[in-house]
Each structure stands twice: as structure tokens, then as C-alpha cells.
GUTI-423514 format. One record per residue: x, y, z of N, C-alpha, C in turn. Coordinates in nm, 2 decimals, m for minus. Layout:
BEGIN
X Y Z X Y Z X Y Z
...
This chain:
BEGIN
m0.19 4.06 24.05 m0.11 4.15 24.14 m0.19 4.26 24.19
m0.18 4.31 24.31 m0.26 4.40 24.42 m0.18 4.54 24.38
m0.23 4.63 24.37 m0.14 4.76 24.32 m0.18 4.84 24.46
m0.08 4.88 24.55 m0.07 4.95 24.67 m0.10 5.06 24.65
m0.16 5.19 24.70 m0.13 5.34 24.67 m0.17 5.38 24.81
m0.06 5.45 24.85 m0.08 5.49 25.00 0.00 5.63 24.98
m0.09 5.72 25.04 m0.04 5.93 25.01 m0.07 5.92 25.18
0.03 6.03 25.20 0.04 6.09 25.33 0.09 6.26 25.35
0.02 6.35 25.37 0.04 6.48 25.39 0.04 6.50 25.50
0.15 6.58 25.60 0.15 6.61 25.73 0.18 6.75 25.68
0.08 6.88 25.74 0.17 6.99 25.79 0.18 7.06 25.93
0.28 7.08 25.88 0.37 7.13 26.06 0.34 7.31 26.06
0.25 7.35 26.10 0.25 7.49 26.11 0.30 7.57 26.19
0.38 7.63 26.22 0.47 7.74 26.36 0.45 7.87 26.31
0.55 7.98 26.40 0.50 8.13 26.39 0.53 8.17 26.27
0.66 8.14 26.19 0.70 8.17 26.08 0.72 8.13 25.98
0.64 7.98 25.96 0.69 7.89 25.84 0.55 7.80 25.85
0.54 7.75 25.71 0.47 7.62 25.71 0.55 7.51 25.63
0.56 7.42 25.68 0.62 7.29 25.64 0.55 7.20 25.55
0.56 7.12 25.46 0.47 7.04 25.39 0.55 6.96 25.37
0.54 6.78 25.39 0.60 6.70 25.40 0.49 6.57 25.35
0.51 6.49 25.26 0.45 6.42 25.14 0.51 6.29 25.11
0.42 6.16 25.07 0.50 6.08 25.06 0.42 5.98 24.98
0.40 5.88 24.90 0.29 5.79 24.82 0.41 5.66 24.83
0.33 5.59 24.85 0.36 5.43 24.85 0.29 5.36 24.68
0.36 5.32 24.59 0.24 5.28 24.50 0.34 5.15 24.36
0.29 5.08 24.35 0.29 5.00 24.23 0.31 5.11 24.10
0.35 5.06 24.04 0.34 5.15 23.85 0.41 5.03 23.77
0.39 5.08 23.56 0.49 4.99 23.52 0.63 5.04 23.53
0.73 4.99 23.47 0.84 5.03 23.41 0.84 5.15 23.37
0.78 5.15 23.24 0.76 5.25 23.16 0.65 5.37 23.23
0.62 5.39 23.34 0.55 5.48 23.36 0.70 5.51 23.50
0.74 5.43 23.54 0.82 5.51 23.62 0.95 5.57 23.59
0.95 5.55 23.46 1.07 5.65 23.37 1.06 5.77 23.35
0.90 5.79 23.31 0.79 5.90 23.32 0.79 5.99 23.45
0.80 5.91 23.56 0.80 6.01 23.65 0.96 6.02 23.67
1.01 5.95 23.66 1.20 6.01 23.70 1.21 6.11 23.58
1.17 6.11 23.43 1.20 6.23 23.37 1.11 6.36 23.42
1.00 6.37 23.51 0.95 6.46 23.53 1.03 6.50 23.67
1.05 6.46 23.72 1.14 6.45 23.84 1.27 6.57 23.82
1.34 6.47 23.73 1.45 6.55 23.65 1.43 6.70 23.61
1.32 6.73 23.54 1.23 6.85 23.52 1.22 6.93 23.63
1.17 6.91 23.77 1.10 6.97 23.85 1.25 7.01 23.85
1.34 6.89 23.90 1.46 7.00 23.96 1.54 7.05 23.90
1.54 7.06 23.77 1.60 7.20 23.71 1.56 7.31 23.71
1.39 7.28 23.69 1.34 7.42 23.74 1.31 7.49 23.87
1.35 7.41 24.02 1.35 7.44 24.09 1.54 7.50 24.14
1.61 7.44 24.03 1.71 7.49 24.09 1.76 7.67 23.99
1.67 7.63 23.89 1.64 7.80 23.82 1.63 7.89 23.90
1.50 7.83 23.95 1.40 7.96 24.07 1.57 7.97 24.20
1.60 7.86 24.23 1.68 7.92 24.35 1.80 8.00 24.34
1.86 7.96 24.17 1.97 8.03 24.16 1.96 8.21 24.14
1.82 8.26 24.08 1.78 8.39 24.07 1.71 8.46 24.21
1.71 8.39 24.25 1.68 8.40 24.42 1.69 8.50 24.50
1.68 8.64 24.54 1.76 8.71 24.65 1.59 8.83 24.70
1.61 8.85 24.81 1.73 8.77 24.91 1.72 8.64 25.00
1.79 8.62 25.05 1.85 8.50 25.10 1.71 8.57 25.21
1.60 8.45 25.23 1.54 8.48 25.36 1.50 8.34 25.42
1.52 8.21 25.36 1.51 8.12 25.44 1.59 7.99 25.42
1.64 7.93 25.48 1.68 7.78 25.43 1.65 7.64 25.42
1.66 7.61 25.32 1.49 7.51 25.28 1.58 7.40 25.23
1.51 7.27 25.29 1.58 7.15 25.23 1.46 7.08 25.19
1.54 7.05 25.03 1.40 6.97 24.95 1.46 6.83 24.93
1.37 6.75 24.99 1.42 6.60 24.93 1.29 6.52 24.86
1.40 6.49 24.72 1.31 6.41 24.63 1.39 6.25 24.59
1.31 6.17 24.63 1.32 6.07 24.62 1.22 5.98 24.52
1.25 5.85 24.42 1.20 5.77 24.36 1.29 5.65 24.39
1.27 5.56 24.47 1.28 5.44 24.52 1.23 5.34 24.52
1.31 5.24 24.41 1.21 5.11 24.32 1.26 4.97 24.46
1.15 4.98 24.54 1.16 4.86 24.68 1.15 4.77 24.65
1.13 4.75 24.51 1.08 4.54 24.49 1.22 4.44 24.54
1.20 4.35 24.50 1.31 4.22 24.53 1.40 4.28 24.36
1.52 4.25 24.39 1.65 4.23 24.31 1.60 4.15 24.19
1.49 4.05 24.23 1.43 3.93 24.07 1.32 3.99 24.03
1.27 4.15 24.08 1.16 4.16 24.02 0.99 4.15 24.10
1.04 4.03 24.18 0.88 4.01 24.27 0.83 4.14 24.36
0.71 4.13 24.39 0.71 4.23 24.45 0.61 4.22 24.58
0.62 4.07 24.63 0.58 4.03 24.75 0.67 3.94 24.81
């Protein structure tokens, strides 16, 4: 089996903000992508820590985190 890994960083820089937008394409096993959904899980409690102590209100930020297992329904993954 061919193990894929494809990273993409775009940022968008304007007068008042920088954007950072991220994405990896990649094979793993089972057991390592448990690994990253528990760390996942992690990030966003602690990111929703930081936002709930938060003030003041000076920007509005949408975070999207995604883990998305694309194989076939049987497992294949070509």
C-alpha cells in the first residue's frame, strides 16, 4: 500500500487580520487515528477554555476541525 501525505498552507494577509488555513491528505493506522481524534478532542477543550475567558469581544473567528476517514465502507483504500 502507497501511504499519501499531502500539507497545504495558504495565508490570506489584509489590513487587519491574518488568516491561516491548513489541510493534510494522509494514510495512518487505526490506532494512530484514535490518537489524533483524542488529541483533537484535547485541542478543543482547550481552545474552548481560552474562548470562554475571553474579553473583550474584538474579533469573530470561525475554527473548523475536521478528521475525515475517506476510504471505501469495506476498508479499501483505492
Amino acid at each position: 500500500m502507497s501511504i499519501l501525505v499531502w500539507h497545504r498552507t495558504r495565508l490570506q494577509t489584509g489590513p487587519d487580520h491574518l488568516a491561516i488555513s491548513a489541510y493534510n491528505l494522509f494514510g495512518i493506522s487505526r490506532k494512530d487515528l484514535e490518537r489524533l481524534r483524542n488529541l483533537q478532542r484535547a485541542y478543543s477543550r482547550e481552545m474552548r477554555a481560552i474562548i470562554a475567558s475571553s474579553t473583550p469581544v474584538e474579533a469573530i473567528v470561525l475554527a473548523n476541525m475536521q478528521l475525515v476517514d475517506i476510504r471505501d465502507p469495506q476498508g479499501k483504500t483505492s
